[in-house]
N, C-alpha and C positions, 0 to 999 in steps of 0.2 A: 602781494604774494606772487603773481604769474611772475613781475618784476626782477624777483630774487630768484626764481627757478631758473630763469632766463638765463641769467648773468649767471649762474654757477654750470650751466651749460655751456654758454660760450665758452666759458674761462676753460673749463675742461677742455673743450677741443684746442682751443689756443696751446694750452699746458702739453697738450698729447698728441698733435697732429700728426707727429712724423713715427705713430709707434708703428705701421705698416712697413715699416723697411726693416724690418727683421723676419719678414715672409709672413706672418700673421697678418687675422681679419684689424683695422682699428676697432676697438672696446673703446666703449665711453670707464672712465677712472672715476669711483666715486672719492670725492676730495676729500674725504674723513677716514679714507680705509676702512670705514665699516657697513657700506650698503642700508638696506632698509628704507631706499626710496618710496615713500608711496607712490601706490600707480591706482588705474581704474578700480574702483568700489575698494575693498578693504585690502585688495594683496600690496605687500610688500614688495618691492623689487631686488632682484639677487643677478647682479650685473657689475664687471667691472676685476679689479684689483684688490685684493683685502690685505691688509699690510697690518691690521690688527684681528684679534680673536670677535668671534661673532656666532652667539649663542641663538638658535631660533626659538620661536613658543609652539607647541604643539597647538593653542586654541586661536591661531591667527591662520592668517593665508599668505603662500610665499610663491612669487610667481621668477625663473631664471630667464632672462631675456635676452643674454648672449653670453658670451666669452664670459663664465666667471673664475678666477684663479685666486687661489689662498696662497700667498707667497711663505716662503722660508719663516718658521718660527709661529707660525699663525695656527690656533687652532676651530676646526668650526667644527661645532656641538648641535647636536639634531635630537631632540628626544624623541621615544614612544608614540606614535598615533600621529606625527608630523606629516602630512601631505605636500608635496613641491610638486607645483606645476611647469611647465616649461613652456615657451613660446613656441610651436607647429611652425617654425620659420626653417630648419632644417639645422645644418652641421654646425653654425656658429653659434649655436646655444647648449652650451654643455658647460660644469663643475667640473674643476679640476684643482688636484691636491698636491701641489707644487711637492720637489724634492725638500724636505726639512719640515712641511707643515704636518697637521695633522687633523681625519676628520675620525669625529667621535659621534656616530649614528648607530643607536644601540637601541632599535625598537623591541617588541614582544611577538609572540607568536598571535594574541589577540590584538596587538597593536601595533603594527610593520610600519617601517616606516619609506613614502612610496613617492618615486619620482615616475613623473607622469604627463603626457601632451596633456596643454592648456584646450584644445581643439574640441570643440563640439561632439564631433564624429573623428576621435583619433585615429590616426593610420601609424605603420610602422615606420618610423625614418620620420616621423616628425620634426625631433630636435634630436641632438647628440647623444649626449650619454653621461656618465661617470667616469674619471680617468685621475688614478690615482700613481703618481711618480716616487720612484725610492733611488736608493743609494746601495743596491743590492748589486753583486755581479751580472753583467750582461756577455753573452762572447763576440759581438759584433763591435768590441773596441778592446782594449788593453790595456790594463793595470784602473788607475785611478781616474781614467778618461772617461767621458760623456756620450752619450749617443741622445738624437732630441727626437721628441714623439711624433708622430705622425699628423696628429692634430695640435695646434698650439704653438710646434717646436718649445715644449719645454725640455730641458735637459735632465734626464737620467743615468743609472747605472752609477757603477762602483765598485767599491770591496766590503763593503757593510753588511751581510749575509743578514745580522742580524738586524738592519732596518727597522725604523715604525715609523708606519703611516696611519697607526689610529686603529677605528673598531668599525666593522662594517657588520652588523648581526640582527638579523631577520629586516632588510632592505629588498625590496622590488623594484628596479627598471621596466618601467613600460614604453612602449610605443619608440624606442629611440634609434640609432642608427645613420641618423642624416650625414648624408656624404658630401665631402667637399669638393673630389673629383676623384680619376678612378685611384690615386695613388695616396686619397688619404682619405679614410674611413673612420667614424664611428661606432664603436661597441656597443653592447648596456653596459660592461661590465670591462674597464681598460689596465692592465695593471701593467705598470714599466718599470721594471725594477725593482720592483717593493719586495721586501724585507720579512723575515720571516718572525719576526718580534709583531707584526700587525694581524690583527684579529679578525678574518674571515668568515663567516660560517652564515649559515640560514638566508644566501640568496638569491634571488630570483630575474632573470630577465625574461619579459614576456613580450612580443610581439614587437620584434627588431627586426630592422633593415638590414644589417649586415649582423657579425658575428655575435654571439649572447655572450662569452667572458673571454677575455685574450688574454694570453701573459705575453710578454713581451721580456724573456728572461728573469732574471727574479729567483727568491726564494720564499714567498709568501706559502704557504698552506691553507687548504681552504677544504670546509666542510658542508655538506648537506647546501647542494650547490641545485639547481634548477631554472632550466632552459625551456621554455615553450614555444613551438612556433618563430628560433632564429631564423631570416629566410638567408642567412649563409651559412656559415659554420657554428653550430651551436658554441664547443670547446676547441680551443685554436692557441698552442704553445706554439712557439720560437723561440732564439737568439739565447738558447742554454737554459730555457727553465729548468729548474730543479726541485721544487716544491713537493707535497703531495694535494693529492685530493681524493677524498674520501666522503662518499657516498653524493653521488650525482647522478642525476635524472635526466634526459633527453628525451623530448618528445617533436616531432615535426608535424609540420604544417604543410599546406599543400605549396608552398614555396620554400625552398630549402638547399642545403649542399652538405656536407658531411655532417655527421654526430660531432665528431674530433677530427681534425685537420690539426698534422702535428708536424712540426719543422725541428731540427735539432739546431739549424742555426737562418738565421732571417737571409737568405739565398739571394734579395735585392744589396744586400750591403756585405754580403761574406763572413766567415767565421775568423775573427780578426784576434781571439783569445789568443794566449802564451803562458803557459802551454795549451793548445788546443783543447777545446770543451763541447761536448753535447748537448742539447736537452735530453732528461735524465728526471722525469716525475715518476713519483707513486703513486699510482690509482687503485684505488679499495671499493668496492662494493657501486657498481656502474652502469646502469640499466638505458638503453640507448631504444625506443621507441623509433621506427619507424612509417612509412604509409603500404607495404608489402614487397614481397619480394618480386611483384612480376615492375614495379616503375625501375627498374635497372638502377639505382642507388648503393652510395659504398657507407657502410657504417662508420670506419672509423679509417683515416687516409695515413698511414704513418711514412715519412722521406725523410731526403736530405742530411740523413746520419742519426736519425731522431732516438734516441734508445727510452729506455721506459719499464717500470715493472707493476702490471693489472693485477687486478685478483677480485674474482666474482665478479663477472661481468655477466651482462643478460645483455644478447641482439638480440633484436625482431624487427620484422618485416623489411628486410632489403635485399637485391643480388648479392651482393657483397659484404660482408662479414668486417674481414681486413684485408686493406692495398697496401701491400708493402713496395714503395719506389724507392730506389737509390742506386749506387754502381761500387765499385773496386775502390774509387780514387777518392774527391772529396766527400762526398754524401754517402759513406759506407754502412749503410740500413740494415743490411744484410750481415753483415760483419759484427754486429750488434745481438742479432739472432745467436750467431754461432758463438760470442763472448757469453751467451745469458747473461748481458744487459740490455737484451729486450726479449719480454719475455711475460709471456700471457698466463700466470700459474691456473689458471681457472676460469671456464669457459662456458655460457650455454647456450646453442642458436638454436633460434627459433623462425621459421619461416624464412631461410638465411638459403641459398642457392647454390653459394660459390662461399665459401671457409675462409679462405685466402687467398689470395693473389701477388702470387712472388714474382715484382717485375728489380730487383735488386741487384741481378749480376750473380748474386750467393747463389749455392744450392744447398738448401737443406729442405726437410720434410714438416708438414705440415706439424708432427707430434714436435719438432725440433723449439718449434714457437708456441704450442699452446695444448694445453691439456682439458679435456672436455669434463664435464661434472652436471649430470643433468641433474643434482641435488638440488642446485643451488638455485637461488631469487633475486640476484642484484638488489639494489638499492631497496630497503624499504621505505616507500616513497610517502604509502599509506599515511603511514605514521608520522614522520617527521615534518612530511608537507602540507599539514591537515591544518586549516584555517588559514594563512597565510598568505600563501598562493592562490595564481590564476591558473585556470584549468586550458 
């Protein structure tokens, strides 16, 4: 038996040596495209290239132990109550849901289903994350062209608005975030592209090294969304998202950087659409928790042209409310104010010091951007996030 392990080892490397020159880590290829290695005591191993569909069991154990990618046409199915553990080895252990595949994890509210450090004592930035790629417009390329993700270089974007990448519904990310270097990051929660045909709702990153959900352009829509303890940017748009999202919860931890950090176009690679595009989401009912208002912190950072339409939001505890940066020319953030397409219909601060901060080049007045409502309750967190979630 070691015999045979052996030799399907080598042969793999033999098979695969040279996949490092496409800038990625080398992945060992399981030779049957369908993974399920055994490893130590009874977990499964989830490592490698899946070039066919692969269904897990909820009453087994599944542990990801590097680079795993679902290629084009492949789908992988996660039931109810499913646990994945991941290797505490950092950024090169992450799932990823190639352009064309698709993953179908459709846990419950009493039975989530949960990726999470294999580690003893997990910390944040253990392993990577979840990163799922579509075929959705991006504006950091042109027409029917590619842009490749940060982690993986896999290729995304498109004209496919309506995209599916499968069903993500009541899922938790823990512990993830491992970083490659400073220019390429780990999420819980990675979306590049994805399509507003894929099924969003009920999830959770909890205790991440860098950002808790990115879009990365796209048209996906996402609901009853929840961030714990990101220590970067909880909610972080670029490169023309367009999506909405609708009722999301923010809470920080004693490491941290904005609620929302929002981009209208990815500012490393330029806004490269024709005709020119923004990010451009809807946000519904958004309740952003912070540590007080004397740690000089910004709630929610919007730049770079980023436009946007909130409604019922609840700050608390930080100096800063909203930072509006951008100027006249490319990044017109301001200009966005004055079109009302950006535009805060509904506002409550609480423990909040400073409203806004217009560093945009525009002038307008603070009522110009956002109308107060001390009616209202953000997100009801209560309710939706009851069992599920980690506090």
């Amino acid at each position: 038996m070691k015999t045979k392990i052996l030799s399907i080892v080598f042969l793999s490397v033999m098979l695969f040596s040279s996949c490092g020159e496409d800038g990625t880590s080398d992945i060992v290829i399981n030779i049957d495209g369908n993974g399920g290695t055994p490893t130590t005591g009874n977990a499964i191993e989830i490592n490698g290239n899946y070039t066919t569909d692969l269904t897990l069991d909820a009453t087994k154990e599944y542990i990801i132990t590097g680079p795993s990618i679902f290629e084009t046409g492949t789908t992988l199915t996660i039931p109810a109550g499913t646990v994945i553990k991941a290797s505490a080895t950092g950024a090169d252990v992450y799932l990823a849901i190639a352009q064309g595949a698709k993953i179908m994890a459709e846990g419950t509210s009493s039975q989530p289903i949960i990726f999470t450090s294999s580690a003893t004592t997990p910390n944040a930035g253990d392993w990577g994350g979840l990163i799922l790629l579509g075929k959705a417009p991006i504006n950091s390329v042109s027409g029917t062209s590619t842009s490749t993700s940060e982690i993986a270089n896999l290729p995304y974007g498109g004209t496919a608005a309506d995209d599916n990448s499968g069903i993500l519904r009541y899922v938790r990310v823990e512990y993830s975030g491992g970083k490659a270097d400073g220019q390429s990051e780990n999420n819980g929660f990675s979306f590049y592209g994805v399509g507003n045909k894929t099924v969003v709702e009920y999830i959770q990153m909890f205790e991440g090294n860098d950002d808790g959900v990115e879009f990365f352009g796209g048209t996906v829509n996402v609901s009853n969304v929840s961030v714990v303890n990101a220590q970067d940017d909880s909610i972080d748009w670029t490169e023309g998202y367009t999506g909405t999202i609708t009722d999301a919860y923010v809470k920080h931890g004693p490491n941290h950087d904005k609620g929302i950090e929002a981009d209208g176009y990815n500012t490393d690679i330029g806004n490269n659409s024709n005709p020119k595009y923004f990010s451009k989401p809807t946000v519904t009912n958004l309740t952003i928790i912070g540590l007080g208002s004397g740690t000089g912190n910004e709630a929610i950072r919007l730049r770079a042209g980023t436009q946007g339409i909130f409604t019922n939001v609840w700050i608390e505890g930080f100096n800063e409310g909203f930072d509006l940066d951008g100027d006249q020319g490319d990044n017109p953030t301001g200009a966005g104010v004055l079109s009302g397409d950006l535009n805060v219909k509904s506002v409550i601060f609480a423990d909040v010091n400073v409203k806004l901060k217009n560093d945009t080049g525009s002038t307008f007045t603070d009522a110009d951007f956002y109308t107060e409502d001390n009616t209202l309750m953000g997100t009801d967190y209560a309710t939706w996030g009851a069992n599920w979630t980690r506090k």
